[in-house]
Kinemage of the C-alpha trace (Angstrom):
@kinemage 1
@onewidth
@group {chain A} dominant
@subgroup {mainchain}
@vectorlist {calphas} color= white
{ca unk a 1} P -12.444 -3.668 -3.059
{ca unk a 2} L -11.766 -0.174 -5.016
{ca unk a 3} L -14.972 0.214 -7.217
{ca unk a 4} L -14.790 0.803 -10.805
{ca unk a 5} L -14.109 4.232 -12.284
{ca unk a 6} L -14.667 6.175 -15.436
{ca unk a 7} L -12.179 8.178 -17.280
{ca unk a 8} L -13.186 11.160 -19.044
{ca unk a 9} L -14.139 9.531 -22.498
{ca unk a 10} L -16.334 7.009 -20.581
{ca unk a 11} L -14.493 3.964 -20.512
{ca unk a 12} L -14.342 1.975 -17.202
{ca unk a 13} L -11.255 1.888 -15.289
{ca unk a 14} L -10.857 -1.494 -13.148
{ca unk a 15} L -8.871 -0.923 -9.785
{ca unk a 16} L -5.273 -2.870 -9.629
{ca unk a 17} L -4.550 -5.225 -7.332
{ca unk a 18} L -2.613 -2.620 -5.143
{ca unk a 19} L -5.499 -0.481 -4.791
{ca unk a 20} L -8.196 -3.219 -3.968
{ca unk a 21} L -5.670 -4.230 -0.822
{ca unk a 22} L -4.997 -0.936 0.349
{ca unk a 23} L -9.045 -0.626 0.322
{ca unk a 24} L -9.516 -3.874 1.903
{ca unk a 25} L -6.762 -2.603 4.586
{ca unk a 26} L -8.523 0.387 5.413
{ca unk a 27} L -11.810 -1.544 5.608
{ca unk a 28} L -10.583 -3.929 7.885
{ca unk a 29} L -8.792 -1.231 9.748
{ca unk a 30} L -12.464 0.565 10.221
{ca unk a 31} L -14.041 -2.781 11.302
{ca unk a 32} L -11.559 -2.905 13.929
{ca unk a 33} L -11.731 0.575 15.499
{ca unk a 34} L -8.431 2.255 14.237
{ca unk a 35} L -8.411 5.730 13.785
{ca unk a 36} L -6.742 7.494 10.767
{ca unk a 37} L -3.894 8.419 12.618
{ca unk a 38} L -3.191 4.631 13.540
{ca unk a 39} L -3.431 3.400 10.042
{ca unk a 40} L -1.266 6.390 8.944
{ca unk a 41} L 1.184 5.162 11.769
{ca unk a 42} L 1.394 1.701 10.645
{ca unk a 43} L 1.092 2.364 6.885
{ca unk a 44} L 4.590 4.797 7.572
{ca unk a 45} L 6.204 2.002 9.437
{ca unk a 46} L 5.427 -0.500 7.266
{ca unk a 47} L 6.872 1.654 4.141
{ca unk a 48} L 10.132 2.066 6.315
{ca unk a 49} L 10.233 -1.463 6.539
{ca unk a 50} L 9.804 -2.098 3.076
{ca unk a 51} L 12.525 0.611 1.772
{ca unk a 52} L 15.037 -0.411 4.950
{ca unk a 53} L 15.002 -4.363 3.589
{ca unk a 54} L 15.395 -2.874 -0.199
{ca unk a 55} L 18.423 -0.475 1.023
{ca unk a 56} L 20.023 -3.701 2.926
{ca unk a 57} L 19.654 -6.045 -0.156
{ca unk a 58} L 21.103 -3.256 -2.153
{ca unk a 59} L 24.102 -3.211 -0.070
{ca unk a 60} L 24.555 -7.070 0.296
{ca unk a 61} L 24.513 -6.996 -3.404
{ca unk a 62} L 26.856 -3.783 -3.986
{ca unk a 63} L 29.435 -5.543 -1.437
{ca unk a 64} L 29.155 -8.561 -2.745
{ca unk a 65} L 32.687 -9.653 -3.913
């Protein structure tokens, strides 16, 4: 998980639950040899994936009759 942080005025800023998987991703991606260009490889594909299924529900819905 994302350790805490500190803003500028000293007040602790807790990690979201985004951040602590994408922390936990790259940790497991460590523990199992990946290199950064294979997590930045699957990490772009995955964000594809995400926007492509977003882009086809949008259209469903716009041609929706």
């Amino acid at each position: 998980m994302k350790p805490n942080g500190l803003t500028v005025g000293l007040r602790v800023v807790h990690p979201t639950r985004v951040e602590d998987a994408v922390w936990q991703a790259v940790q497991e991606a460590v523990i199992a040899g990946w290199d950064v260009s294979r997590f930045r490889r699957e990490c772009a594909e995955a964000w594809n994936h995400e926007l492509e299924e977003e882009r086809r529900l949008a259209k469903h819905e716009w041609e929706a009759k």
